[in-house]
N, C-alpha and C positions, 0 to 999 in steps of 0.2 A: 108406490104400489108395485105389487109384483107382476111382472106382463111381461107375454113378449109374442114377437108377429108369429112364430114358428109355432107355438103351441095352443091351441083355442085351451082357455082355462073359463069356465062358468065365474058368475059373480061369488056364487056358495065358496066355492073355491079359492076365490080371491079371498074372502073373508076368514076361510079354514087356517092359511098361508099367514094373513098379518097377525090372524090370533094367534096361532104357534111361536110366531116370531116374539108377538110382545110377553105373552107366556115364559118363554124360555128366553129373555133379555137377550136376542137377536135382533139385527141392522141387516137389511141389505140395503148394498150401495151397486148402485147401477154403475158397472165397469168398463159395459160395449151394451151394443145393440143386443145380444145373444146372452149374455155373463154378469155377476155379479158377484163382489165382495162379499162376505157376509164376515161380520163382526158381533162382538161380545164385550159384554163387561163395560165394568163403572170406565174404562180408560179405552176401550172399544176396540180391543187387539184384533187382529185377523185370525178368523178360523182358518179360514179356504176360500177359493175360487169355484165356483159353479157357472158353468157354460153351457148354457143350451143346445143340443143337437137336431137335428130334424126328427127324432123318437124317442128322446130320452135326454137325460142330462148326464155333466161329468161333473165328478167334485174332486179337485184339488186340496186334499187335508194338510194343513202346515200344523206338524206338528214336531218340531225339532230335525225335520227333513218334509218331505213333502209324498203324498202317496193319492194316487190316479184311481179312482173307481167310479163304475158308471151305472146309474139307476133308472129305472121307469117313467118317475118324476122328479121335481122338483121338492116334494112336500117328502119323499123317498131320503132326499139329500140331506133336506134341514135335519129327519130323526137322525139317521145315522151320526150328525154333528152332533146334535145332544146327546144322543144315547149309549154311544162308543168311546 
């Protein structure tokens, strides 16, 4: 499930989140308290790192180096991974 102490998320919310993921063949994998792997694909490579901040989140894109941008949300983070 997607959760975390730092951000109140609604249940609408939660469900918005797992749909997106199973939609777009994403994992996340709870990495710390605050962050989370997310993964892809039939072999399940790493996209990125997304870490929760006290307002917003950071996503760590590995994408043959790695590049730091920081979003609104969390549901912010996953498009940018799909959509860019």
């Amino acid at each position: 499930m997607v959760s975390s102490p730092r951000i109140a998320q609604t249940l609408q919310q939660f469900d918005a989140e797992i749909k997106f993921c199973a939609d777009h063949s994403l994992q996340l994998e709870r990495a710390s308290d605050y962050g989370w792997l997310v993964r892809a694909g039939a072999d399940a490579h790493v996209l990125g790192c997304i870490d929760q901040l006290d307002d917003a989140v950071e996503l760590m894109r590995l994408d043959g180096g790695f590049t730091w941008t920081t979003f609104p949300s969390l549901h912010d983070a996953l498009k940018d991974l799909v959509y860019s």
